[in-house]
N, CA, C and O atoms as a CHARMM CRD file, in Angstrom:
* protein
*
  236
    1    1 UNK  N    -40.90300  29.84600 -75.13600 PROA 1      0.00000
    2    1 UNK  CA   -41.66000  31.07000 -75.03700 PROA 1      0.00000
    3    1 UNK  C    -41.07000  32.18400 -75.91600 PROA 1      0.00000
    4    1 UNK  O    -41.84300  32.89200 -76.56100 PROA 1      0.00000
    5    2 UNK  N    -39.65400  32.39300 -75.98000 PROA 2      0.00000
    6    2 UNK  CA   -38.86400  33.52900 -76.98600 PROA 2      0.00000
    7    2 UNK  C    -38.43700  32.62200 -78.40200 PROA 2      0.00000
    8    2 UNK  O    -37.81300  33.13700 -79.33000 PROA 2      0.00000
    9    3 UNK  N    -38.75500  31.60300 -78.39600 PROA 3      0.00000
   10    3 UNK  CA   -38.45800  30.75300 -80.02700 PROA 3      0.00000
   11    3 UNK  C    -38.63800  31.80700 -81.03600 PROA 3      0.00000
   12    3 UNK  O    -39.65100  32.50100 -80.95300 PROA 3      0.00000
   13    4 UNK  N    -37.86900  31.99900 -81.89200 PROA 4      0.00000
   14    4 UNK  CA   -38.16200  32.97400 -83.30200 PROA 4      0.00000
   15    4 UNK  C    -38.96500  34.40900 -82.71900 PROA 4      0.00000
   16    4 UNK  O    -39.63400  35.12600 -83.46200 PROA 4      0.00000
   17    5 UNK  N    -38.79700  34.62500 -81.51800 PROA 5      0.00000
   18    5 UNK  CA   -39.11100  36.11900 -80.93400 PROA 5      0.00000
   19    5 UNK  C    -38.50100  37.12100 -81.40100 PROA 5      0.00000
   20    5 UNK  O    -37.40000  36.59700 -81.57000 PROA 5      0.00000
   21    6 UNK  N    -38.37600  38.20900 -81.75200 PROA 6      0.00000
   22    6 UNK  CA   -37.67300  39.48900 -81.50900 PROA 6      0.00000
   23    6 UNK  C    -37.41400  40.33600 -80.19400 PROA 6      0.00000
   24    6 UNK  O    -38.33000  40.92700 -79.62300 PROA 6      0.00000
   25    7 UNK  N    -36.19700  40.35100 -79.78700 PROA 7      0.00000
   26    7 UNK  CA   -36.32700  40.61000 -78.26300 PROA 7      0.00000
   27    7 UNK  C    -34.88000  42.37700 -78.50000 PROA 7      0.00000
   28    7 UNK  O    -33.74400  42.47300 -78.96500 PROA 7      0.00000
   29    8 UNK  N    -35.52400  43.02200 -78.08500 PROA 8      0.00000
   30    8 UNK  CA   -34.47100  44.45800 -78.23000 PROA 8      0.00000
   31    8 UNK  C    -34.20900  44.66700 -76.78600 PROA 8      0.00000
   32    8 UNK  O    -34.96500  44.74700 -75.81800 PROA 8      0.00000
   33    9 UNK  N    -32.55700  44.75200 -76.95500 PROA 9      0.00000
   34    9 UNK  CA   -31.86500  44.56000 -75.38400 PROA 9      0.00000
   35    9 UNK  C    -31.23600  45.95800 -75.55100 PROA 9      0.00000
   36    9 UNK  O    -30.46600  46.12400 -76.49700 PROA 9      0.00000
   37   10 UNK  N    -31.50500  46.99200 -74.69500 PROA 10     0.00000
   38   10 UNK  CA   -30.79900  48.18000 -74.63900 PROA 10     0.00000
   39   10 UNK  C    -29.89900  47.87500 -73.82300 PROA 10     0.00000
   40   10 UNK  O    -29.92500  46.71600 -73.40800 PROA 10     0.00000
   41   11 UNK  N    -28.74100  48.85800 -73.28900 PROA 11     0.00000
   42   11 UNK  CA   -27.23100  48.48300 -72.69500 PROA 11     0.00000
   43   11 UNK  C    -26.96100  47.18000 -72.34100 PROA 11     0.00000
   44   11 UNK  O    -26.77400  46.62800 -71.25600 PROA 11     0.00000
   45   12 UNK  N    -26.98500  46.69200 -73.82900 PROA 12     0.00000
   46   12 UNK  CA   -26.72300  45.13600 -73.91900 PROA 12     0.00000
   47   12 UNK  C    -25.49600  45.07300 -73.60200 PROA 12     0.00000
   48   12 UNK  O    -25.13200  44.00200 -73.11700 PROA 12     0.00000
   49   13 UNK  N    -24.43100  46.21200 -73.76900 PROA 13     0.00000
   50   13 UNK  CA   -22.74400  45.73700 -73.93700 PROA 13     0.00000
   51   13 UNK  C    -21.97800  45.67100 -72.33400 PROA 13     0.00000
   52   13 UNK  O    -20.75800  45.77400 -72.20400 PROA 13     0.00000
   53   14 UNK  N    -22.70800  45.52700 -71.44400 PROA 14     0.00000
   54   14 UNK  CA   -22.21100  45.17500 -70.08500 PROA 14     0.00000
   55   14 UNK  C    -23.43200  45.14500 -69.14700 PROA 14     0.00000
   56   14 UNK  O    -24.49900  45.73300 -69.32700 PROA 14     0.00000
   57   15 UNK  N    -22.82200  43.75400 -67.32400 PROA 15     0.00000
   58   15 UNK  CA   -24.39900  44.41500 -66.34100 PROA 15     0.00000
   59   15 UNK  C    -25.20700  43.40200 -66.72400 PROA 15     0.00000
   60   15 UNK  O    -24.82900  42.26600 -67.01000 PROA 15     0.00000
   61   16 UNK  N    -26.53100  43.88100 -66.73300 PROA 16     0.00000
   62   16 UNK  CA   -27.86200  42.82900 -66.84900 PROA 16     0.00000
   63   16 UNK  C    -28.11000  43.01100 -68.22000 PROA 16     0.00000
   64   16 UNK  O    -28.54200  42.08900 -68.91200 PROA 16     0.00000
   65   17 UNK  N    -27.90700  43.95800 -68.59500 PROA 17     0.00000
   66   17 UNK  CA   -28.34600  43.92800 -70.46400 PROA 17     0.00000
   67   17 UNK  C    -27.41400  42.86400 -71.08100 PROA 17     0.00000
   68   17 UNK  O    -27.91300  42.24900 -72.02300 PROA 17     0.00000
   69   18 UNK  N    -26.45500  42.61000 -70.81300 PROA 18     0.00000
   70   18 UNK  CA   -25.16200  41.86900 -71.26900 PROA 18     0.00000
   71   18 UNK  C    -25.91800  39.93000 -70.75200 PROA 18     0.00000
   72   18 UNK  O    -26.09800  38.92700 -71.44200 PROA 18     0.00000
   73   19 UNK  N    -26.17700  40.24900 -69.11000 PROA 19     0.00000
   74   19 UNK  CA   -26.66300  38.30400 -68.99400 PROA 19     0.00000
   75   19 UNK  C    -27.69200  38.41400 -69.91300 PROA 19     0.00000
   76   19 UNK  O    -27.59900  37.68200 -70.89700 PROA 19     0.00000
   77   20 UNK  N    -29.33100  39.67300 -69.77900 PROA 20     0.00000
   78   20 UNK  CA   -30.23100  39.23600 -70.30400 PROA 20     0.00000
   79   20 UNK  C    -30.12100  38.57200 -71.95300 PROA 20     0.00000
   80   20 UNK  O    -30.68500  37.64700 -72.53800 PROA 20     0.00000
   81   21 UNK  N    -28.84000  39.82100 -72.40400 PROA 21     0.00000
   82   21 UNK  CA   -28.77800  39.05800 -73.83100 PROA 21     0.00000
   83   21 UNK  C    -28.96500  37.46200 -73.83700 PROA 21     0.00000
   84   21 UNK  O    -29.86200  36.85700 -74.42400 PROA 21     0.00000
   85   22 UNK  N    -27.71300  36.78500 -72.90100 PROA 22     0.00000
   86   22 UNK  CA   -26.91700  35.85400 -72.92200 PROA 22     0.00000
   87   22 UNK  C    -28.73300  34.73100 -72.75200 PROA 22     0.00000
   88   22 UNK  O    -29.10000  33.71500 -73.34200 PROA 22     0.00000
   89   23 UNK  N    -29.09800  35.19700 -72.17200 PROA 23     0.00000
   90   23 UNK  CA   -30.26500  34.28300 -71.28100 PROA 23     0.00000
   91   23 UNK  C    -31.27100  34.18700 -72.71900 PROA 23     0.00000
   92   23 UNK  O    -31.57000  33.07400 -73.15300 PROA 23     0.00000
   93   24 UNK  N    -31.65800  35.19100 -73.26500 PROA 24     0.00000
   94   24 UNK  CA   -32.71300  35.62300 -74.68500 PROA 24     0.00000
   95   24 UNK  C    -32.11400  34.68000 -75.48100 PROA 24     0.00000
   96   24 UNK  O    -32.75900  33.64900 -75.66800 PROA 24     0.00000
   97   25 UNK  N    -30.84000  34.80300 -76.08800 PROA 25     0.00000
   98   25 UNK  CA   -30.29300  33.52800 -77.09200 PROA 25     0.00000
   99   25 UNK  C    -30.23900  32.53700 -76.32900 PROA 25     0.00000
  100   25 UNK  O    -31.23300  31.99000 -76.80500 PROA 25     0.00000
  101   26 UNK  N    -29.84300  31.69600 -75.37500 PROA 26     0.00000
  102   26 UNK  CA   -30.46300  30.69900 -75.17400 PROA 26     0.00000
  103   26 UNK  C    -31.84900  30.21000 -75.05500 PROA 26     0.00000
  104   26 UNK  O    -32.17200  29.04000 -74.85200 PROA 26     0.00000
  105   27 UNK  N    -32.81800  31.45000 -75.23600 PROA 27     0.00000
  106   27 UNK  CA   -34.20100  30.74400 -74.93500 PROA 27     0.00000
  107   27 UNK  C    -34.58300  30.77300 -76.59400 PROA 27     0.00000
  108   27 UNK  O    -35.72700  30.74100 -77.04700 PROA 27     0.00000
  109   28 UNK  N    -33.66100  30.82300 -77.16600 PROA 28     0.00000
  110   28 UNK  CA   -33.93800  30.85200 -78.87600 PROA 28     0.00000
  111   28 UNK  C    -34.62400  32.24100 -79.69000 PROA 28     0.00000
  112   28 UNK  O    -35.12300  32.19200 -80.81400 PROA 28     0.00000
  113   29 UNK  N    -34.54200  33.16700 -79.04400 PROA 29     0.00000
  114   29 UNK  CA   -34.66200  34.42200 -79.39500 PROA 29     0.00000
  115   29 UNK  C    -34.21200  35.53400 -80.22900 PROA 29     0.00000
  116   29 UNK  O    -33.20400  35.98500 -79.68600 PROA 29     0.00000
  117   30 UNK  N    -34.55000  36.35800 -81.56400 PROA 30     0.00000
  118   30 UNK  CA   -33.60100  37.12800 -82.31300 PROA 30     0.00000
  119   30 UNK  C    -33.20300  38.27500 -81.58500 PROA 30     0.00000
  120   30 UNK  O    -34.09000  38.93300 -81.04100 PROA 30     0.00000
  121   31 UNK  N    -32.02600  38.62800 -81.48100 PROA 31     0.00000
  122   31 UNK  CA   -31.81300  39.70500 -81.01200 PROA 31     0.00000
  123   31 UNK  C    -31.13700  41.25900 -81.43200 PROA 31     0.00000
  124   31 UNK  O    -29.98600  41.45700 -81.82100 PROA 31     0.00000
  125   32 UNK  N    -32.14300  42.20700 -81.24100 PROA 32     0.00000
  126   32 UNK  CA   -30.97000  43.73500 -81.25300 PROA 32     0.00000
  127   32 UNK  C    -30.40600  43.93600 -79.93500 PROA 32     0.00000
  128   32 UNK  O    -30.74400  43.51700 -78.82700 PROA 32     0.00000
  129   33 UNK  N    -29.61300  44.56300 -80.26600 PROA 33     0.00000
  130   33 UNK  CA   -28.19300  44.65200 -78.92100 PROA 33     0.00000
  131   33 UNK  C    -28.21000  46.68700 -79.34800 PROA 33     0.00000
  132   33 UNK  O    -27.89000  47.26200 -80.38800 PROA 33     0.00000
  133   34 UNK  N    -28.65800  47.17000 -78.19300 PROA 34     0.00000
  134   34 UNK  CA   -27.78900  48.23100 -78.24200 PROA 34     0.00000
  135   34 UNK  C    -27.20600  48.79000 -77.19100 PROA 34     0.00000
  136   34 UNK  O    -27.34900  48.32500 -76.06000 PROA 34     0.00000
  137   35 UNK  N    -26.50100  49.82400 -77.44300 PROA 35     0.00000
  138   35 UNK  CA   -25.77800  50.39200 -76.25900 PROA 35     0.00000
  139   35 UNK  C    -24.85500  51.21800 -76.97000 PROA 35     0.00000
  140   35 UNK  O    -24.74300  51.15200 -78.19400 PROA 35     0.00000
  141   36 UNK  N    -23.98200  52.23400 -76.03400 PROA 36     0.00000
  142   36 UNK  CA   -22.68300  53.56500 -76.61400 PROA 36     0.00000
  143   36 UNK  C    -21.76900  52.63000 -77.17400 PROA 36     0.00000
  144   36 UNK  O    -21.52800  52.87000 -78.35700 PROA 36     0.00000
  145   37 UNK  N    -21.37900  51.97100 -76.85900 PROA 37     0.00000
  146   37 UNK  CA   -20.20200  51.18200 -77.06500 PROA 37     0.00000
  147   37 UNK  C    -20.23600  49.89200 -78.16100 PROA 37     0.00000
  148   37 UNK  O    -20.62200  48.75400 -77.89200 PROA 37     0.00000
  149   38 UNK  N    -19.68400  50.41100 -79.58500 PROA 38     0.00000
  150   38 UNK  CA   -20.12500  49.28300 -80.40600 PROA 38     0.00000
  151   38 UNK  C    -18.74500  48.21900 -80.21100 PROA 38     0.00000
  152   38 UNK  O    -18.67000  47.18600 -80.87700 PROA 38     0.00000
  153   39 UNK  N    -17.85600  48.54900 -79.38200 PROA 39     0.00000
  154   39 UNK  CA   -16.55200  47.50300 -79.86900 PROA 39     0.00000
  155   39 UNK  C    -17.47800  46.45900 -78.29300 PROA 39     0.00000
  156   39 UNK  O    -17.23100  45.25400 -78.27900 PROA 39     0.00000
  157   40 UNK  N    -18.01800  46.77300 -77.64600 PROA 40     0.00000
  158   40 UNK  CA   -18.31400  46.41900 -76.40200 PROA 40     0.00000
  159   40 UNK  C    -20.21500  45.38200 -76.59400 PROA 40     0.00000
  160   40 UNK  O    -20.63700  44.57000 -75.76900 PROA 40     0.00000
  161   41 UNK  N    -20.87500  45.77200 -77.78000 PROA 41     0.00000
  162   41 UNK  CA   -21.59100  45.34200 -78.27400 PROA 41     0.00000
  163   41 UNK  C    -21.02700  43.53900 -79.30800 PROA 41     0.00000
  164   41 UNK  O    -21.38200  42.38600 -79.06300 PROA 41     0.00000
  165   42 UNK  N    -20.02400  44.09800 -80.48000 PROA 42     0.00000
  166   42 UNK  CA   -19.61300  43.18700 -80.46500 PROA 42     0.00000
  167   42 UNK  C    -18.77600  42.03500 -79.78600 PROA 42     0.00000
  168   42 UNK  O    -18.61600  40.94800 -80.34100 PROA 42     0.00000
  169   43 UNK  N    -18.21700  42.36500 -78.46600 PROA 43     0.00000
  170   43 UNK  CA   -17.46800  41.43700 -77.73400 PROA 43     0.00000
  171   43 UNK  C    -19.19200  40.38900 -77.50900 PROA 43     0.00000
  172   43 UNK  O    -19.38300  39.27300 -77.99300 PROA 43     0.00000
  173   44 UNK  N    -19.84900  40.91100 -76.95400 PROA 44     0.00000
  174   44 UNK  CA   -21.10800  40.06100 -76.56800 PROA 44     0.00000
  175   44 UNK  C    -21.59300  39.13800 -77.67300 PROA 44     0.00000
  176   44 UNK  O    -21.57400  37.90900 -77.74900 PROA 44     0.00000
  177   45 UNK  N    -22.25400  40.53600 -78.92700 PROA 45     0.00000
  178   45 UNK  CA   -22.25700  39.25600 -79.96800 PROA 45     0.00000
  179   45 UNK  C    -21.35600  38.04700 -80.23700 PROA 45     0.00000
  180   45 UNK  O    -21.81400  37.05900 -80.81100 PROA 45     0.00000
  181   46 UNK  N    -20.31200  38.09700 -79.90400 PROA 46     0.00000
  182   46 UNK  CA   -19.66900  37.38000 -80.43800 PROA 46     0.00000
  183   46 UNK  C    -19.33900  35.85400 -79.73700 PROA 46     0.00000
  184   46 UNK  O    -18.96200  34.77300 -80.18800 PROA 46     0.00000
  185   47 UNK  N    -19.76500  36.48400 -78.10100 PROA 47     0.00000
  186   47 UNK  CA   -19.95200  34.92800 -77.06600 PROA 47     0.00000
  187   47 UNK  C    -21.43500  34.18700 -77.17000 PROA 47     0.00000
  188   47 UNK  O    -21.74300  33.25400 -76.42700 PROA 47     0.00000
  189   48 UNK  N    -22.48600  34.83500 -78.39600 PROA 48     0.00000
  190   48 UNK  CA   -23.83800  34.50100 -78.30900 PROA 48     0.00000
  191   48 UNK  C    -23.32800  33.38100 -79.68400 PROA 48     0.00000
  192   48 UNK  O    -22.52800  33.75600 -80.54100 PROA 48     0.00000
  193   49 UNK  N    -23.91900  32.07200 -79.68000 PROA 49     0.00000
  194   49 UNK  CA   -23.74100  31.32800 -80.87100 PROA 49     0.00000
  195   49 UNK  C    -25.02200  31.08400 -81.90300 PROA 49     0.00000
  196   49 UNK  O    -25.59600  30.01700 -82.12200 PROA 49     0.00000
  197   50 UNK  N    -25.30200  32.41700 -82.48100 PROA 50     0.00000
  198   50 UNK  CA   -26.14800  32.40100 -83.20600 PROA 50     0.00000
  199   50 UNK  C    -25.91900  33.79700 -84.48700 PROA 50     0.00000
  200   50 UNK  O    -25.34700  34.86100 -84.24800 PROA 50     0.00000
  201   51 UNK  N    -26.49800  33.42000 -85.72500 PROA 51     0.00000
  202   51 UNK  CA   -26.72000  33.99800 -86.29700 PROA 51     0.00000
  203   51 UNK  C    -27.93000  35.33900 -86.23700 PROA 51     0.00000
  204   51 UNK  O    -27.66300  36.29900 -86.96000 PROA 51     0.00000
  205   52 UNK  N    -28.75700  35.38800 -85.70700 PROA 52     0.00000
  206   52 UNK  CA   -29.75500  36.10400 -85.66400 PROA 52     0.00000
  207   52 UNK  C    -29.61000  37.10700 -84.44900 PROA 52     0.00000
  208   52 UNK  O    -30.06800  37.06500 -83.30700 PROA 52     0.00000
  209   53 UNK  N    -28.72500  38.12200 -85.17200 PROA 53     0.00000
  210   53 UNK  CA   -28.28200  39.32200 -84.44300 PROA 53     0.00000
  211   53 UNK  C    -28.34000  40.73400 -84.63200 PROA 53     0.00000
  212   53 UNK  O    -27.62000  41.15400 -85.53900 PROA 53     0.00000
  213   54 UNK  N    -29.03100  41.59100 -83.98900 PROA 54     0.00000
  214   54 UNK  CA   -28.35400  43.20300 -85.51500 PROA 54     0.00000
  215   54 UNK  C    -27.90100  43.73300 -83.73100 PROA 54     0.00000
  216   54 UNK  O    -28.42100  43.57000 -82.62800 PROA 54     0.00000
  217   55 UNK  N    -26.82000  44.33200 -84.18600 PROA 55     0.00000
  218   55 UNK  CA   -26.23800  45.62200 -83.13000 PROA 55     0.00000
  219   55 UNK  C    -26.54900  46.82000 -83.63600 PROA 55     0.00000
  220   55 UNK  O    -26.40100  47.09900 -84.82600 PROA 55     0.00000
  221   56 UNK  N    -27.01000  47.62200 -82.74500 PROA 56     0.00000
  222   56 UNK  CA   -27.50900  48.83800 -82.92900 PROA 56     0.00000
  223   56 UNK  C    -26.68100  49.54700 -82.24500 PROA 56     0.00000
  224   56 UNK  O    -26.90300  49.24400 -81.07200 PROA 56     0.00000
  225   57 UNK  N    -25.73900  50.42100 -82.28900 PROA 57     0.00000
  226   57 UNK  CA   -24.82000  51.50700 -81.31200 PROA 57     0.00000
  227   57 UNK  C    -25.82200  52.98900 -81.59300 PROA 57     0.00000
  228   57 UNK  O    -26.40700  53.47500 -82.56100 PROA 57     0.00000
  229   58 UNK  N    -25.62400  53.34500 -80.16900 PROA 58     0.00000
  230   58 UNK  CA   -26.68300  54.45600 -79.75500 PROA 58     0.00000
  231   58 UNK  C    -26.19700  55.23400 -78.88500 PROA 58     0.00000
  232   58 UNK  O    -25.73100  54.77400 -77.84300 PROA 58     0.00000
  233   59 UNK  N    -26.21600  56.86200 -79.20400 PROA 59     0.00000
  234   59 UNK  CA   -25.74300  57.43600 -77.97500 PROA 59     0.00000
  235   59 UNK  C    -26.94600  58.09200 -77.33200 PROA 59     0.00000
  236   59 UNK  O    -26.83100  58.67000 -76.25100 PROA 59     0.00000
């Protein structure tokens, strides 16, 4: 259902924004990640095993 989707996860970097990421890349989904915290954005990217990522840091 999210195959080659675009899916934008606000306070992705901890909480439910953080599983929903986790749950979106496994359903094969591209993802933006944002949230205040970009060192806290990339910890997440970085447990997702995919290329198809942009982090967005936002206050």
């Amino acid at each position: 259902m999210f195959q080659d989707k675009v899916v934008w996860i606000t306070g992705a970097s901890a909480g439910i924004g953080e599983a929903v990421a986790y749950e979106m890349a496994h359903a094969g989904a591209k993802l933006v990640l944002s949230a205040r915290r970009e060192d806290e954005l990339l910890r997440v990217a970085g447990n997702i095993d995919t290329d198809d990522i942009l982090i967005l840091p936002f206050d």
